[in-house]
C-alpha positions as CSV (number, residue, x, y, z in Angstrom):
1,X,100.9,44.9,-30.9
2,X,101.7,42.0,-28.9
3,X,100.4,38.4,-30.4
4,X,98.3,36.9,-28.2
5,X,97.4,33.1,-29.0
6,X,94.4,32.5,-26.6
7,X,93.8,28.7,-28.1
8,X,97.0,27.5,-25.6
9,X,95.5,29.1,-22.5
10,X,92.1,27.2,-22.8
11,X,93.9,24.0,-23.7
12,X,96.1,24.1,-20.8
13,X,93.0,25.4,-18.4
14,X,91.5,22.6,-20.2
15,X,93.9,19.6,-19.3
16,X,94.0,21.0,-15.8
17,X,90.5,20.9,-14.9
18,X,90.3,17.2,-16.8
19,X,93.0,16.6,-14.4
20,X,91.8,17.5,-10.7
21,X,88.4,16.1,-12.2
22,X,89.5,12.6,-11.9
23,X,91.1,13.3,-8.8
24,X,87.2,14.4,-7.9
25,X,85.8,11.9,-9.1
26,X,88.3,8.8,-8.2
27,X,88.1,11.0,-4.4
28,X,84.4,10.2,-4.5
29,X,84.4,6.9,-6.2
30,X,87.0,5.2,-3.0
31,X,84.0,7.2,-0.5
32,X,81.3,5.8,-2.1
33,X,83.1,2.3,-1.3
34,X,83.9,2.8,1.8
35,X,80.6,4.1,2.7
36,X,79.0,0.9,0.8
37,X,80.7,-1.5,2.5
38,X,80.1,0.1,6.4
39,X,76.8,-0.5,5.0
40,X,77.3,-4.0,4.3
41,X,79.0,-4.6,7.5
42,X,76.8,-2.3,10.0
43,X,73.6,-4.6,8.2
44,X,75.2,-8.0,9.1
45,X,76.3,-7.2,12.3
46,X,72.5,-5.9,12.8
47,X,70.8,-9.1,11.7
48,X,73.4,-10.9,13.9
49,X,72.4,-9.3,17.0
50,X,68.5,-9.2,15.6
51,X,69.2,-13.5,15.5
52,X,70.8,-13.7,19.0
53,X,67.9,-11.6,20.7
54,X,65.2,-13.4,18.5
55,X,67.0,-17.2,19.9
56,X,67.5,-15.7,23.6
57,X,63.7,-14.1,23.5
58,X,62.3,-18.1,22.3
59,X,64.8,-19.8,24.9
60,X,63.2,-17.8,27.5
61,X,59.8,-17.8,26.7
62,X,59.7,-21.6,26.5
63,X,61.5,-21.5,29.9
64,X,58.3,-19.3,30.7
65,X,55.7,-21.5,29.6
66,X,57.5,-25.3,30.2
67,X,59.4,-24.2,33.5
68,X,59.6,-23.5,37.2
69,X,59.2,-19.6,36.3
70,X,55.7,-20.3,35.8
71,X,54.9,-20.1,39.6
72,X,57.0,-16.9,39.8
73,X,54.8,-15.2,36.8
74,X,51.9,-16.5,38.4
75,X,53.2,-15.5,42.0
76,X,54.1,-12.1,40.4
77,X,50.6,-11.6,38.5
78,X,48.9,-12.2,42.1
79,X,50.6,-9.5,43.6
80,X,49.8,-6.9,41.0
81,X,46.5,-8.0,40.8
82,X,46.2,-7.5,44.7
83,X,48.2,-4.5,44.8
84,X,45.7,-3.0,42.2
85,X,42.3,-4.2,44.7
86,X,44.1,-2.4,47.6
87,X,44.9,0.8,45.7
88,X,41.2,0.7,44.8
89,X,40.1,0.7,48.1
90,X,39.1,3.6,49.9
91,X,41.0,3.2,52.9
92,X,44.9,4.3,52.8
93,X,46.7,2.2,55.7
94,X,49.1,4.5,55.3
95,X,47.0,6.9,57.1
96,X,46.7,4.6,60.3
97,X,50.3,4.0,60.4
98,X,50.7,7.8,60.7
99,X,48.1,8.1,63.3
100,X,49.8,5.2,65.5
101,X,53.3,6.9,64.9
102,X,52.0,9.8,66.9
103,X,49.9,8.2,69.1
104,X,53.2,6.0,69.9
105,X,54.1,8.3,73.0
106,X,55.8,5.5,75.7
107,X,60.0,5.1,74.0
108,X,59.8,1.3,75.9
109,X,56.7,0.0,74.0
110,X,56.6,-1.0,70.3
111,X,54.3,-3.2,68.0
112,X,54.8,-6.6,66.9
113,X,51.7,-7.5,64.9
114,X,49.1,-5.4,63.0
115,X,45.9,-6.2,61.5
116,X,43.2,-4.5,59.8
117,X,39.9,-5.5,60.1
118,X,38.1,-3.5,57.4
119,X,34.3,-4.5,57.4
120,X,35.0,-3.8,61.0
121,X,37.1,-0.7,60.9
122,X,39.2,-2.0,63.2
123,X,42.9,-2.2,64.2
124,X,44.0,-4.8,66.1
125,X,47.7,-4.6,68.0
126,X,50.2,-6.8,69.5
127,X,52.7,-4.7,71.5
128,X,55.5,-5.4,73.8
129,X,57.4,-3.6,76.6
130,X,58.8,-4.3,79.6
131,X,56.7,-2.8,82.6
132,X,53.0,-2.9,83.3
133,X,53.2,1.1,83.6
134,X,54.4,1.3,79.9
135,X,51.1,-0.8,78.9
136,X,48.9,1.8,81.2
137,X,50.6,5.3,79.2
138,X,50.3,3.6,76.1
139,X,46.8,2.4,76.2
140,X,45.7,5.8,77.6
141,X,47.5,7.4,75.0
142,X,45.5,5.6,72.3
143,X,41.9,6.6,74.5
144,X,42.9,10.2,73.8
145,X,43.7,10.3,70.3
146,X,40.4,11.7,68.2
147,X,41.4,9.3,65.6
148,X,40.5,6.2,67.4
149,X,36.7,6.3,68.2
150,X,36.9,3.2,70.9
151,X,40.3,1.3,72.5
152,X,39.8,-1.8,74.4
153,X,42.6,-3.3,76.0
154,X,42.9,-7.4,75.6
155,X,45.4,-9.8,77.2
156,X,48.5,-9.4,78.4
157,X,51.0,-11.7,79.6
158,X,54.6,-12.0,80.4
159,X,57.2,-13.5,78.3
160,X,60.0,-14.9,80.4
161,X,62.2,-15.6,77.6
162,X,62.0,-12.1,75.8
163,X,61.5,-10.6,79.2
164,X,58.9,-8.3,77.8
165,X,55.2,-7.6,78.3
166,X,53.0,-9.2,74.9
167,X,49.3,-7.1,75.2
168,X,46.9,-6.4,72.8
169,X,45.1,-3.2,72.2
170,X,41.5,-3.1,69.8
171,X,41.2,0.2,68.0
172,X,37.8,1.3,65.9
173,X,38.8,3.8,63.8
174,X,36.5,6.7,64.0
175,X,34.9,7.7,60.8
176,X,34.7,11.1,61.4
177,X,38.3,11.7,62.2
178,X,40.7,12.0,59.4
179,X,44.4,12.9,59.5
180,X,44.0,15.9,57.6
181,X,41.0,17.4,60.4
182,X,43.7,16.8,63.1
């Protein structure tokens, strides 16, 4: 029977795993210092930029309070706050300005001035064209439309200069008559 000495193996099984262990565990050592200091480095370059924006976010809220950007906030604020009365409102203008678009029948005639009038419920226009036959199609146009409960035509006169027409036309929206029962 052959002699086997078994003591050798494990010792050289032994030395090799001791072996690729420190390989291991020098292999996770140089990771865990690389990944330390991309820690480091990510965390300064983070409270860098958190500096900057924290600078650039006083600079420009002390231009806000102490400068000229106050009459644009101010200016800005306005707007919102009248945007949000006139979405309140029951009345869309955007309505109206359908109804004229279809109502619009004569190519030569076109508005220059619109107001609304809304404790009246009136519209009043300033058109322009360039014959007196135009102003006639137009106003009658405006007469048959459901939408319009009374048209009165005002003054017209002549501009030399533009060589156009100026008249103005007084609509009273009709209450019954909505854009969706047309």
């Amino acid at each position: 029977m052959a002699n086997m000495n078994l003591s050798t193996e494990r010792k050289a099984e032994a030395e090799s795993f001791g072996s690729s262990g420190l390989l291991w565990l020098l292999f996770f050592l140089i990771v865990t210092a690389l990944l330390y200091a991309g820690i480091v480095t990510y965390k300064k370059v983070t409270v860098s930029s958190i500096e900057k924006i924290t600078a650039q976010y006083a600079q420009e809220k002390e231009s806000i309070v102490n400068g000229s950007n106050v009459v644009k906030v101010l200016d800005f604020q306005y707007r919102i706050d009248t945007s949000k009365e006139l979405l309140t409102k029951e009345k869309n203008i955007a309505d109206d300005f359908v109804e004229l678009e279809k109502d619009m029948i004569t190519p030569g005639v076109y508005v220059s001035s619109y107001t609304y009038d809304q404790v009246a419920g009136t519209i009043e226009l300033e058109c322009a064209t360039e014959n007196y036959n135009d102003v006639a199609r137009q106003i009658l146009s405006f007469k048959k439309s459901p939408y319009f409960s009374n048209v009165t035509a005002g003054e017209s006169e002549r501009d030399l200069e533009k060589n156009k027409i100026m008249f103005t036309v007084n609509l009273t929206l009709n209450k019954k008559a909505t854009p969706a029962e047309r």
